[in-house]
Backbone as CSV, one residue per row, in Angstrom:
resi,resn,N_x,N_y,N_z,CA_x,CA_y,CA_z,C_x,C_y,C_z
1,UNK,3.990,-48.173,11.171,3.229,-47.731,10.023,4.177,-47.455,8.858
2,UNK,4.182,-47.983,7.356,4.851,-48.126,6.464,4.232,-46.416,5.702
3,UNK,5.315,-45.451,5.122,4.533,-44.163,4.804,4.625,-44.597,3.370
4,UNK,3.951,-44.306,2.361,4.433,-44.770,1.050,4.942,-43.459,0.420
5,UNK,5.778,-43.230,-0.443,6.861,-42.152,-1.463,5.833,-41.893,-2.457
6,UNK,5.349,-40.355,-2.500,4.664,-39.971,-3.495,5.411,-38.974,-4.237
7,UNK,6.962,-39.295,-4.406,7.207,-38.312,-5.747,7.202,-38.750,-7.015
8,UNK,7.081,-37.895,-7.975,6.581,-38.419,-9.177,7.382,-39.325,-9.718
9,UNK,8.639,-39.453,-9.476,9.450,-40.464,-9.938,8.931,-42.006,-9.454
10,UNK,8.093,-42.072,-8.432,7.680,-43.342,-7.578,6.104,-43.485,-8.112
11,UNK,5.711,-42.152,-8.333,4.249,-42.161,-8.728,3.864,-42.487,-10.242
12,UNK,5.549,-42.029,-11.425,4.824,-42.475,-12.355,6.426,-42.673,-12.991
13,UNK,6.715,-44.084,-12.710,8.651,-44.608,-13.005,8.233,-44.794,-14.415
14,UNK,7.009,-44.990,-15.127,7.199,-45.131,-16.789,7.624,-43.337,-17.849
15,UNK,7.177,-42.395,-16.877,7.479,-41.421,-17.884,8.494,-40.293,-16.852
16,UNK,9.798,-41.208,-16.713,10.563,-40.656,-15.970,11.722,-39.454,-17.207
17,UNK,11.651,-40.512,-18.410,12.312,-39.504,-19.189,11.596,-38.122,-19.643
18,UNK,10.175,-38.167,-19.380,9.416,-36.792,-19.822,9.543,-36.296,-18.577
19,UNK,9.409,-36.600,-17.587,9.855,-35.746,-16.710,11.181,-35.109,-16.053
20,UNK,12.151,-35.591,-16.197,13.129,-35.045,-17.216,13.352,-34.348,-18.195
21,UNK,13.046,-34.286,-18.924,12.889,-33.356,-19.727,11.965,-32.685,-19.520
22,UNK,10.691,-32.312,-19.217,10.214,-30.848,-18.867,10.514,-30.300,-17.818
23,UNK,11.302,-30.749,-16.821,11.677,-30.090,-15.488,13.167,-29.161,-16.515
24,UNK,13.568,-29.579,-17.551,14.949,-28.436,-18.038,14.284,-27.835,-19.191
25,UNK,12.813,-28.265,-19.547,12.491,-27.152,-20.724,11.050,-26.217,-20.553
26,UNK,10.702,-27.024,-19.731,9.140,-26.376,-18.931,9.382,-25.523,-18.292
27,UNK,9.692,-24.075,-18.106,9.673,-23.308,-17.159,8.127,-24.239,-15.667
28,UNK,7.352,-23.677,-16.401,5.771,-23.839,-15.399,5.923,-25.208,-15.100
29,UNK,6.204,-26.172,-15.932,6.364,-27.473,-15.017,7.253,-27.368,-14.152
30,UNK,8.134,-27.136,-14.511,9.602,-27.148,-13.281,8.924,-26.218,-12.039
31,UNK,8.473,-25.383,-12.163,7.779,-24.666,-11.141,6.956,-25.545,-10.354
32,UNK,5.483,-25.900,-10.934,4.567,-27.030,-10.345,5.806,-28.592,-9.968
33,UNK,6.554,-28.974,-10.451,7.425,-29.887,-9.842,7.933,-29.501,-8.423
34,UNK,8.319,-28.124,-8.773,9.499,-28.050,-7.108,8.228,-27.705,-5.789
35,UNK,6.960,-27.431,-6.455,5.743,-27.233,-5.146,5.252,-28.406,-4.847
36,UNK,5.539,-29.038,-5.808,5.069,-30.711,-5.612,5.917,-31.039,-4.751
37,UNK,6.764,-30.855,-4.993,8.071,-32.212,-4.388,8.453,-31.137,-3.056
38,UNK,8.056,-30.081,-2.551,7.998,-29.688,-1.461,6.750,-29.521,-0.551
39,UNK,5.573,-30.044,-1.060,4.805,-30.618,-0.400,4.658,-32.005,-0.037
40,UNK,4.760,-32.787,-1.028,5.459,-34.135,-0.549,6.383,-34.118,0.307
41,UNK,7.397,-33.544,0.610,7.859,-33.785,1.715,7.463,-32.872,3.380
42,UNK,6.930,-31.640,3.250,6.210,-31.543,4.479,4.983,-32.750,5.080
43,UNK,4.432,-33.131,3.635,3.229,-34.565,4.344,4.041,-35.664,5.073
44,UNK,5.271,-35.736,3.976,6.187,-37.146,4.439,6.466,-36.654,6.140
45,UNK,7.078,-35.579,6.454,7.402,-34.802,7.473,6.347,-35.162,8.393
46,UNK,5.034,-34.352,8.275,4.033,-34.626,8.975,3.955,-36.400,9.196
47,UNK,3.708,-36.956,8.564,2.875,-38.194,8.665,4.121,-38.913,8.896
48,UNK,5.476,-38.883,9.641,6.712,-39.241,10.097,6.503,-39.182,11.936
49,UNK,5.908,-37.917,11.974,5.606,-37.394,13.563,6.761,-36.642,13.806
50,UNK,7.651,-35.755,12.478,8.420,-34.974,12.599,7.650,-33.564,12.994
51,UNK,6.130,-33.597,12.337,5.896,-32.218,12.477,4.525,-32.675,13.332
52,UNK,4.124,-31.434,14.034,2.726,-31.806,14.577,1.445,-30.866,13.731
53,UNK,1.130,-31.235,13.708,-0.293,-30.454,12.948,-1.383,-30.834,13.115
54,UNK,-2.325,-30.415,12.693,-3.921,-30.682,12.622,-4.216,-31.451,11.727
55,UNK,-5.036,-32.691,12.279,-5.393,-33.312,10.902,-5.960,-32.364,9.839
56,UNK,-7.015,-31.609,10.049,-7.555,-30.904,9.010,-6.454,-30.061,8.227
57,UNK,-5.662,-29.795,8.629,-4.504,-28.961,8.006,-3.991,-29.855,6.913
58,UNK,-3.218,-31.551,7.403,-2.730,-32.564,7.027,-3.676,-32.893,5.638
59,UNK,-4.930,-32.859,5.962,-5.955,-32.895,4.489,-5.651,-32.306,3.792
60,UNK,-5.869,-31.176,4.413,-5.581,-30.225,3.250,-4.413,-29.841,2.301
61,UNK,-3.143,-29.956,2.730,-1.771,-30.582,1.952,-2.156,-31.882,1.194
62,UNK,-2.708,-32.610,1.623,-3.048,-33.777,0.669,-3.546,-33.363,-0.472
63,UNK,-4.794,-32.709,0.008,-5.443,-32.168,-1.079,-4.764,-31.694,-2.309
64,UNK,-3.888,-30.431,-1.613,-3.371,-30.050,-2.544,-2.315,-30.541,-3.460
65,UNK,-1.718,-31.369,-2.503,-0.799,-32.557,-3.142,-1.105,-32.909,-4.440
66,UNK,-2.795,-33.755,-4.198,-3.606,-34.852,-5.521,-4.087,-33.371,-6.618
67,UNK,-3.842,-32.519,-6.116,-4.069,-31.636,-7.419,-3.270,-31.149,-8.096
68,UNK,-2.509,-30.942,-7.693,-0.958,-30.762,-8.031,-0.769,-31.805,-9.154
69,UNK,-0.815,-33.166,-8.612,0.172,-34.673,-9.410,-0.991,-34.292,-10.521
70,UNK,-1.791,-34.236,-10.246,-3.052,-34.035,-11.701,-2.730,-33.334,-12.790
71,UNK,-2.309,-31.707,-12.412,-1.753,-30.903,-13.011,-0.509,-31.197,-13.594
72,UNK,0.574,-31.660,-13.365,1.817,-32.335,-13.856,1.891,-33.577,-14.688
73,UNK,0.629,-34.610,-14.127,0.333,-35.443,-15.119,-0.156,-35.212,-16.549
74,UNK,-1.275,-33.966,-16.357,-2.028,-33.597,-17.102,-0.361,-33.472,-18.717
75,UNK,0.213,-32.750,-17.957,0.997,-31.922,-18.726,2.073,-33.006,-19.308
76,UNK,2.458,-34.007,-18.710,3.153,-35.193,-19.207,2.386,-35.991,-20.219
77,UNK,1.086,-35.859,-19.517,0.553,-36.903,-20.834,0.323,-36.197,-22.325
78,UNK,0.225,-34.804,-22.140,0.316,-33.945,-23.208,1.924,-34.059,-24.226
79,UNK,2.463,-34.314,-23.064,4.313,-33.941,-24.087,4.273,-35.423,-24.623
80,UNK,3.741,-36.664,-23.757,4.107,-37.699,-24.417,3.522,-37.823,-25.377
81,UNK,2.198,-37.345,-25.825,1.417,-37.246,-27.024,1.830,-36.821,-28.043
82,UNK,2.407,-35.308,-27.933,3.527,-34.702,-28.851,4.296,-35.419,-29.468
83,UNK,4.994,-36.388,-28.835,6.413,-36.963,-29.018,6.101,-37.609,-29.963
């Protein structure tokens, strides 16, 4: 089974320089980044068969995952607007 890379650098390689730059000027993004990118890797973890869990648990990190990238997108597409 091929897992696919959901960090934002893979999820969105066109606005790699805004993300970059709000991870050193965004306090709150840099925050929502490092919960992102440490839930992405407990799923990667999980869905590796490093960790065992409950599927329903496994949802639910997803879940929170796709709300997360929403929230960070939200906020990228805002700075690129700015720019």
């Amino acid at each position: 089974m091929i897992i696919e890379k959901h960090d934002l650098h893979h999820e969105f390689p066109e606005f790699a320089d805004e993300i970059r730059s709000l991870k050193m000027n965004d306090a709150h993004f840099a925050r929502l980044f490092k919960k992102y990118h440490e839930l992405d890797q407990e799923v990667h973890h999980i869905e590796q068969g490093a960790e065992n869990t409950s599927d329903e648990y496994l949802d639910q990190q997803k879940k929170q995952r796709l709300h997360l990238k929403d929230e960070l997108f939200t906020i990228i597409k805002k700075s690129k607007s700015t720019c």
